[in-house]
BAZA-728664 format. One record per residue (C-alpha): residue number from 1; residue in one letter; x, y, z. Coordinates in Angstrom, 1 decimal. Layout:
<lumbas>
NUM A X Y Z
...
</lumbas>
This chain:
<lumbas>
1 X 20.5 -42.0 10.1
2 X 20.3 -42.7 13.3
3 X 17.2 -42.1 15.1
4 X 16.1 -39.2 17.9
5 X 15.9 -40.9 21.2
6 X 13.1 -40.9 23.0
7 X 13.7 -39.0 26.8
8 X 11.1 -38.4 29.5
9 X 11.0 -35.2 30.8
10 X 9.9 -33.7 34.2
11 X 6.6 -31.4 34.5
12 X 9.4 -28.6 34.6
13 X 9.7 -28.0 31.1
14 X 9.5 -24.6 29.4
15 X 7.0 -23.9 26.4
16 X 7.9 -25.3 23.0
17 X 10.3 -23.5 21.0
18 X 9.6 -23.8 17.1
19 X 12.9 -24.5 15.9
20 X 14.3 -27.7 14.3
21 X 18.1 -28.3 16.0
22 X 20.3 -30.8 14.3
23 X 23.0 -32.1 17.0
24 X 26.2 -33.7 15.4
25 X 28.3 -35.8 17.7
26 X 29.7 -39.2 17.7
27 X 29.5 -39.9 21.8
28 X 26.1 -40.8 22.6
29 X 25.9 -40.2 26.4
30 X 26.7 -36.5 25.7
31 X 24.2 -36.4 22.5
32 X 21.0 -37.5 25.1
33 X 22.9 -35.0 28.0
34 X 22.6 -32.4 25.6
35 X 19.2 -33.2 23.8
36 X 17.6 -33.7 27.8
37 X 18.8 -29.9 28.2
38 X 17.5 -28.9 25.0
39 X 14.1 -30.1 25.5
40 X 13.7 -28.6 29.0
41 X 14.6 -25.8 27.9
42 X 11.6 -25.5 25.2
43 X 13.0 -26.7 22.4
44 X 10.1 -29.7 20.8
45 X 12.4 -30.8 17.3
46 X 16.2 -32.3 18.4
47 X 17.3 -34.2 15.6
48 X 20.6 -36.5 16.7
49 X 23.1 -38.0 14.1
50 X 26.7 -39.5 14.7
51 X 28.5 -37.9 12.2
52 X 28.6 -35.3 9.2
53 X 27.8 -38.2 6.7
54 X 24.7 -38.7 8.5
55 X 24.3 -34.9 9.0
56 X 24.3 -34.6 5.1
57 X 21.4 -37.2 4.8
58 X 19.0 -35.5 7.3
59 X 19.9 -32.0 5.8
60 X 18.9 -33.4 2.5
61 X 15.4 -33.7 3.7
62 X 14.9 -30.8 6.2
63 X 16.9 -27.6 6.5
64 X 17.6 -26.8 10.6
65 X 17.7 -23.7 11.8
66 X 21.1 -24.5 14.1
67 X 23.3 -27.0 13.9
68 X 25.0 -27.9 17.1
69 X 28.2 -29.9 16.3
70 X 31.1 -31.5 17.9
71 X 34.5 -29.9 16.9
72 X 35.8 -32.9 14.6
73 X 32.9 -32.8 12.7
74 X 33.5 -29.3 11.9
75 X 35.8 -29.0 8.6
76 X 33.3 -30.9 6.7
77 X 29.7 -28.9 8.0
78 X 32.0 -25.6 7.1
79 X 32.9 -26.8 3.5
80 X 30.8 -25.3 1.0
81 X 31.6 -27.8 -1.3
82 X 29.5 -29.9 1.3
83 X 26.3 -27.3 1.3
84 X 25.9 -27.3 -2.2
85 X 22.5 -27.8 -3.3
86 X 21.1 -28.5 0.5
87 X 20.1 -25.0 1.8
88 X 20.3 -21.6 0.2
89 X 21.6 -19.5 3.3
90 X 23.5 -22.6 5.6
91 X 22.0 -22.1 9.1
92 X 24.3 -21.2 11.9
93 X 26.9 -23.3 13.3
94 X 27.8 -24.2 17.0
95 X 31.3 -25.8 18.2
96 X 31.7 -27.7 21.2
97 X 35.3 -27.4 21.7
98 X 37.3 -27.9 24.6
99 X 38.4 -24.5 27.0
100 X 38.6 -21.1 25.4
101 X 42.0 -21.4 25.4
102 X 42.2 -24.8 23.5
103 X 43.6 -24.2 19.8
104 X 40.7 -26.0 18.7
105 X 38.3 -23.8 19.9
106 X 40.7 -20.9 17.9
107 X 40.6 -22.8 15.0
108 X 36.8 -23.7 14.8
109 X 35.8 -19.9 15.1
110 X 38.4 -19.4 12.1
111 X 36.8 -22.2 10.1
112 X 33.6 -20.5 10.0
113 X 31.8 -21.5 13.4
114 X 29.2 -19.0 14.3
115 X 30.2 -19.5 17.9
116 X 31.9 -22.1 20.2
117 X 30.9 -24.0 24.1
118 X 33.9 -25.2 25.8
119 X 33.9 -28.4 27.6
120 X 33.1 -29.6 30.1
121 X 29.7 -28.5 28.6
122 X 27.9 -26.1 30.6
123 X 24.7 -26.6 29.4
124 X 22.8 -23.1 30.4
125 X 25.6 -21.7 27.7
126 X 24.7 -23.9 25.5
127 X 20.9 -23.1 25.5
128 X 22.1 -19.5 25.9
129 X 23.9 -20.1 22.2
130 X 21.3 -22.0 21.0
131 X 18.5 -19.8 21.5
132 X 20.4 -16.3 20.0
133 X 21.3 -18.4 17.0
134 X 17.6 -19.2 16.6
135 X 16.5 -15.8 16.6
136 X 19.5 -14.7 14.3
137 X 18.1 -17.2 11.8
138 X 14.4 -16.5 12.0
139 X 15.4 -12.5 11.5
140 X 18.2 -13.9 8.4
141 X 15.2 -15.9 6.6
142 X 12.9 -12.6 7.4
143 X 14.9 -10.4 5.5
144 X 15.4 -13.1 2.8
145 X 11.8 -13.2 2.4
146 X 11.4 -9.1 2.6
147 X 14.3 -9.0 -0.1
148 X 12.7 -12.2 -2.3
149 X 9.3 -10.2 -2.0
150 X 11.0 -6.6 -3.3
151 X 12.8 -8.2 -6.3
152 X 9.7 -9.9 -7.7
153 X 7.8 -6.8 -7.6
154 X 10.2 -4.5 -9.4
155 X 10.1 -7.5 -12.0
156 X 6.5 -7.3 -12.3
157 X 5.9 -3.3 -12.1
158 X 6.3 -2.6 -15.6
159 X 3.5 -4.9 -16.4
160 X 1.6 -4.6 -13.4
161 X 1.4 -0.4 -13.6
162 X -2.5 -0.8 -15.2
163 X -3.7 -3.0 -12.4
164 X -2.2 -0.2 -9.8
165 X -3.7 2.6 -11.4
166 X -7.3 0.3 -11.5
167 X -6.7 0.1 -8.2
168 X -6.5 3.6 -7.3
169 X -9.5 4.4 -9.1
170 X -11.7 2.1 -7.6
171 X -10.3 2.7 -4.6
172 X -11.1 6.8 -4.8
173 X -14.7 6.1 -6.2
174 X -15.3 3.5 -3.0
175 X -14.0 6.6 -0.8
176 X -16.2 8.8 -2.4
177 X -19.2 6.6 -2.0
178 X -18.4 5.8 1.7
179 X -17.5 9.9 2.2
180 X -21.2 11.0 1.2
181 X -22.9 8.4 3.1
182 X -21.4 9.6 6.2
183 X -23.0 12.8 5.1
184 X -26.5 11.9 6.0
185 X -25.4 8.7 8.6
186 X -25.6 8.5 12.2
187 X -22.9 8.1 14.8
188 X -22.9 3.9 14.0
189 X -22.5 4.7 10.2
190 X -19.7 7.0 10.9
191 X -17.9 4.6 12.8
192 X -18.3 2.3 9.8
193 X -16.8 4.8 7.6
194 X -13.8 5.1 9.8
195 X -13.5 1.6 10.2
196 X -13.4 1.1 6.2
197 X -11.1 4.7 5.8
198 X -8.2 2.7 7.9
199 X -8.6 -0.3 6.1
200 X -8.0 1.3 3.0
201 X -5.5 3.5 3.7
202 X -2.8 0.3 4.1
203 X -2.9 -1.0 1.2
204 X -2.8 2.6 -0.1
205 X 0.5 3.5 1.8
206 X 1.9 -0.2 0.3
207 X 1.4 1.1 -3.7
208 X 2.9 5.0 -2.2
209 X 6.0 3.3 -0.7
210 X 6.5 0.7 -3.2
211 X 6.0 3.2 -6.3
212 X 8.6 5.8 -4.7
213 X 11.2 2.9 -4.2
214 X 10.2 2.1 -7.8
215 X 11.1 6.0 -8.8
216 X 14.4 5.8 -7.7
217 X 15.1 3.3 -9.9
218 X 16.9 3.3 -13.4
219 X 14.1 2.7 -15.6
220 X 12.7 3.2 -18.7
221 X 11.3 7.0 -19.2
222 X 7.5 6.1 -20.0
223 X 7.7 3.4 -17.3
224 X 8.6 5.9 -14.7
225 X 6.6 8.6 -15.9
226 X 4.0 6.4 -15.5
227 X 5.0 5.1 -11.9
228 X 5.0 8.4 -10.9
229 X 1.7 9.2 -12.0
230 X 0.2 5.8 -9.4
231 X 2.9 8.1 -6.9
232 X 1.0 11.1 -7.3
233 X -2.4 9.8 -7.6
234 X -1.8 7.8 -4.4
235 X -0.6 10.1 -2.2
236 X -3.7 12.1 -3.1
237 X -5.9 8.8 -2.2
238 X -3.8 8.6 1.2
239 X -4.9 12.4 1.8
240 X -8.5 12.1 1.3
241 X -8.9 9.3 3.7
242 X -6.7 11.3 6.2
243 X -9.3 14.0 6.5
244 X -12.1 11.2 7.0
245 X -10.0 9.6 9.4
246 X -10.0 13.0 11.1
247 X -13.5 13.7 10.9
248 X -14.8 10.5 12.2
249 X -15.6 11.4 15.9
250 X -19.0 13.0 15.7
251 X -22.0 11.7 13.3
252 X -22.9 15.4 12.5
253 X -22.2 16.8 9.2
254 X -18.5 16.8 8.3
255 X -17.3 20.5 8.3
256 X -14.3 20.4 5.4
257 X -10.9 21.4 6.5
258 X -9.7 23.8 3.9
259 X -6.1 24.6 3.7
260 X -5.8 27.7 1.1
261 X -2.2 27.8 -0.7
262 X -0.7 29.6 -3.7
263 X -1.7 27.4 -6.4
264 X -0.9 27.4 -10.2
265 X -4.2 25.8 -12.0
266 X -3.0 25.0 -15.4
267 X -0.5 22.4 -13.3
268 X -3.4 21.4 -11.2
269 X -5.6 21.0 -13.9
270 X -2.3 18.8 -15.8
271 X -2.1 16.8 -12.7
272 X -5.7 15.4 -13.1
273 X -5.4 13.9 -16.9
274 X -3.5 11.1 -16.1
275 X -6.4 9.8 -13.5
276 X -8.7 10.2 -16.2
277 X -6.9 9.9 -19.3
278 X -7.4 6.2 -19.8
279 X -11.3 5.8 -18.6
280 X -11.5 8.5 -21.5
281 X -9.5 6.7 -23.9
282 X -12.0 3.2 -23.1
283 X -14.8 5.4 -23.6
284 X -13.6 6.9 -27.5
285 X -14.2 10.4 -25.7
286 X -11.8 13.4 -26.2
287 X -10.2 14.9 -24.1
288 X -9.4 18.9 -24.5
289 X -7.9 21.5 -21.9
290 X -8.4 25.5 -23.0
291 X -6.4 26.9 -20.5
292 X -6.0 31.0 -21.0
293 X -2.2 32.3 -21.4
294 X -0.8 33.7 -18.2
295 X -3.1 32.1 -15.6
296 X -2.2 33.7 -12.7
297 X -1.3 32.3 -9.5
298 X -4.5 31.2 -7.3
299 X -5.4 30.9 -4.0
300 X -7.1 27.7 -3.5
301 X -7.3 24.1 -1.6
302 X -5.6 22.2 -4.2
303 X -6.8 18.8 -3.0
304 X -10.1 19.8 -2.5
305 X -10.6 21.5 -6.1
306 X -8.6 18.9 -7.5
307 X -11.0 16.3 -6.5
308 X -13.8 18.8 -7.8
309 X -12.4 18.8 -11.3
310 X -11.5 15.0 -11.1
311 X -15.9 14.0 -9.8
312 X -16.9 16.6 -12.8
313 X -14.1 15.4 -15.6
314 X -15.6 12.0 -14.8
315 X -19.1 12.1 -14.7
316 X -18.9 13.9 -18.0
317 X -16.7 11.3 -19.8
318 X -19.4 8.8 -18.6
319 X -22.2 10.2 -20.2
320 X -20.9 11.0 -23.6
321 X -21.0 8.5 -26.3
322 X -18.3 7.4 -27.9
323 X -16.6 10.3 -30.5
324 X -17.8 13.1 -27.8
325 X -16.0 15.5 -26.4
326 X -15.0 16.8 -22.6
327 X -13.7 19.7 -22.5
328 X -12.1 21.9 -19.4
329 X -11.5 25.7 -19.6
330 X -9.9 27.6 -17.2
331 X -10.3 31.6 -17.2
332 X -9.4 34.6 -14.8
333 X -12.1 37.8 -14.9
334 X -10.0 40.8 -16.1
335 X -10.6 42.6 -12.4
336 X -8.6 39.8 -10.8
337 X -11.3 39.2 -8.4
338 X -12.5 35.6 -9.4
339 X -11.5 32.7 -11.7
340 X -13.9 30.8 -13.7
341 X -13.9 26.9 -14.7
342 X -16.1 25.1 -16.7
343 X -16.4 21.8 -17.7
344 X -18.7 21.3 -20.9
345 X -19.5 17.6 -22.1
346 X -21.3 16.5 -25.7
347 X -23.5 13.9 -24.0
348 X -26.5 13.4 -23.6
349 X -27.7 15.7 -21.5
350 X -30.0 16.3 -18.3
351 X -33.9 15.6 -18.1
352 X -35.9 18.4 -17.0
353 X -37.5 16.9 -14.3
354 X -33.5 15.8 -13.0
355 X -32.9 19.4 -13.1
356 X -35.4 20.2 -10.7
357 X -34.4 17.5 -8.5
358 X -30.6 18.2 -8.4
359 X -31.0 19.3 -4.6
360 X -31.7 16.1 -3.5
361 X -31.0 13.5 -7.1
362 X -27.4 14.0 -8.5
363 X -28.1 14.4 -12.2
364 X -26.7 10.7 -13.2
365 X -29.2 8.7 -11.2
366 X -31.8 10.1 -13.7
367 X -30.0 10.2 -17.2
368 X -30.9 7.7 -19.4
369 X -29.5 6.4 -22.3
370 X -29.0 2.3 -21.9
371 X -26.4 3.2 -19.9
372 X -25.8 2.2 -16.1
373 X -26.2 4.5 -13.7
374 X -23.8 6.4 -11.9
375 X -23.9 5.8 -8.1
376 X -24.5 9.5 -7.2
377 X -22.7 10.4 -4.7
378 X -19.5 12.3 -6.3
379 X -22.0 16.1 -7.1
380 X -23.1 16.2 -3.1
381 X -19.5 16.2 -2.3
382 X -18.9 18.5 -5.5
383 X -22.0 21.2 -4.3
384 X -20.0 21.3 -0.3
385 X -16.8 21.5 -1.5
386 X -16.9 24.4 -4.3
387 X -19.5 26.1 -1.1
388 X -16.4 25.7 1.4
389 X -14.3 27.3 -1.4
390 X -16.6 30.2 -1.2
391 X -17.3 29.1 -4.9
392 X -20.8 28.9 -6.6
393 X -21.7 25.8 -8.6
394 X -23.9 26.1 -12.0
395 X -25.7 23.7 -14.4
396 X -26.6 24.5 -17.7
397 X -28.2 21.6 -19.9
398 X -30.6 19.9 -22.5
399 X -31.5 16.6 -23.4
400 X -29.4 15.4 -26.1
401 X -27.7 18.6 -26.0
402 X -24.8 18.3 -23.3
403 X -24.1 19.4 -20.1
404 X -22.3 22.7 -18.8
405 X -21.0 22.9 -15.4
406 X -19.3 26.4 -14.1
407 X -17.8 27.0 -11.5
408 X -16.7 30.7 -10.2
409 X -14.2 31.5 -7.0
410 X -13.0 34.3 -5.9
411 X -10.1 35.1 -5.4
412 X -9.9 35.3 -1.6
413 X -12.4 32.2 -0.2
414 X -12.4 33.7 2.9
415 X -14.4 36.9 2.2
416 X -16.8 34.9 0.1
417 X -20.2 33.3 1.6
418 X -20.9 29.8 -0.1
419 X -24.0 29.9 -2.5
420 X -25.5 27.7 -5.3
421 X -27.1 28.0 -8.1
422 X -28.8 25.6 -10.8
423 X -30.6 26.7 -13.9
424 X -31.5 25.0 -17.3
425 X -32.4 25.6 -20.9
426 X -35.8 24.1 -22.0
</lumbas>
């Protein structure tokens, strides 16, 4: 193959252009001519050849992103038969043909030519050509990629639905962590927490977006009952670090935005197995919901006592041993004016001395049982959260003998000042 000749340019040259141009023609004054204009005009890797058996040789070895070629070259560079196995997508194609008119310059745009310069070459149409076919190509290997990248996950998402959900979950118990530091921080830590809140909340809108493509696929039932469960359980991620994100421009204490809707529990409570369904099932714990018949419609923040539910449901499932038992009952008092949940555990219980801490120690920094401990920080958020609700928060528990958490709203939070209370059995 003949080689690139070398040309010395003037100090006038434009910056380099990162795109490799393949020029095919068998006059060698006009192949420097047009390789001195291609070089001014920013473009670092010209590669030069004679003809299209030379053309093949190069292509072989390095795929260009434009070929510019004379018009009797062209019937071979357009043959498919003569692309086979060099490129997957054959880069774009420019004639240099004689005047519009000419039937050559007809016949190369009907052979496949992506576009045509008539002779005598004007070479600013040339670089013109040169430069939107190198951005056509660099957007056509972009979507490529995009499209390459979207088929290998949906090949992958029926084995890789475990790792998402893992994902999730460390990902809510890092936002949780992060959430009650910023309780107590100062205007540096806060900043920190938003800082960490954005960070997180793109790969979070990646496994949202990718999981609802994934739902509108043809798939398998249990596969897509189970994408839709890392669906719902992101979009509730995305949510809580919204609010943070919200919340971040002051270091005083975060007041909770509560948005009360019509909410039916049992399918709030159903909504939070799945994200806790499987650390139960690694633990030997049971499950069991005791929902009363004809729950009647609540008014609540369903994210916020959702997440509630989900810091209690877990903490419990943590401390009891394997063959315990979690359970969740829901209940409405027959005057309508409150709704009671409790969440009762078989574990191993509370200390005394935890008990009279729980102000300031969350009760899983001082259990112990071999076990490690929790990290604390998901009953602070717990305590202000049922409070915002207007709710009152009460824990009943032994050593050895379980824990009982209840919790009691009414049924307008508005009308209702927050309290707390914490008592024990000795």
């Amino acid at each position: 193959m003949p080689a690139t000749q070398s040309v010395q340019l003037s100090n006038t040259a434009e910056p380099a252009i990162e795109a490799c141009i393949l020029l095919v023609d068998a006059a060698p004054g006009e192949r420097e001519r047009i390789e001195i204009a291609l070089r001014r005009a920013g473009f670092s890797r010209i590669h030069t050849v004679s003809d299209s058996n030379a053309a093949a040789a190069f292509v072989q070895n390095i795929e260009p992103d434009v070929i510019v070629v004379a018009a009797d070259q062209l019937p071979s560079l357009l043959s498919p038969s003569w692309w086979r196995g060099k490129a997957e997508i054959p880069p774009p194609v420019i004639a240099l043909c004689n005047a519009p008119s000419d039937p050559v310059h007809l016949a190369a745009l009907a052979r496949g030519a992506d576009d045509c310069v008539g002779r005598p070459l004007d070479t600013g149409e040339l670089i013109g050509a040169v430069r939107r076919m190198t951005v056509a190509r660099r957007c056509e290997r972009f979507v490529e990629a995009r499209k390459r990248d979207l088929d290998r996950l949906m090949e992958q998402q029926t084995e890789k639905h475990d790792e998402v959900v893992g994902v999730l979950k460390h990902a809510e118990r890092k936002l949780i962590e992060v959430l009650a530091d910023a309780e107590a921080a100062n205007r540096g830590k806060t900043q920190l927490l938003a800082d960490i809140s954005h960070d997180m909340r793109t790969p979070l809108n990646a496994i949202v977006g990718y999981s609802k493509i994934l739902m509108n696929e043809k798939l398998d039932p249990e596969v897509k009952a189970r994408i839709e469960n890392i669906y719902g359980a992101g979009v509730y991620l995305v949510g809580l670090v919204n609010d943070i994100l919200k919340n971040c421009d002051t270091c005083d204490p975060i007041e909770l935005d509560i948005e009360l809707t019509e909410t039916k529990l049992p399918e709030l409570i159903q909504s939070c197995v799945p994200l806790v369904e499987n650390q139960a099932k690694t633990a030997g714990v049971a499950l069991v919901l005791d929902i009363a018949p004809d729950f009647p419609v609540i008014r609540t923040d369903p994210k916020r006592l959702k997440q509630v539910i989900l810091n209690l449901v877990e903490n419990a499932i943590k401390f009891t041993r394997p063959g315990g038992q979690v359970t969740v009952r829901a209940s409405a008092e027959k005057s309508g004016d409150a709704y009671i949940l409790v969440i009762s555990d078989t574990g191993i219980g509370i200390a005394p001395e935890a008990m009279d801490l729980m102000s300031s120690v969350p009760p899983e920094k001082s259990r112990g049982d071999g076990k490690p401990a929790g990290n604390g920080l998901g009953l602070p958020i717990t305590r202000r959260i049922v409070e915002s609700l207007g709710g009152t928060l009460d824990f009943r528990s032994s050593p050895g003998g379980g824990t009982v958490v209840t919790l009691r709203f009414p049924s307008d939070p508005a009308k209702k000042r927050p309290t707390r209370n914490v008592s024990r059995d000795v």
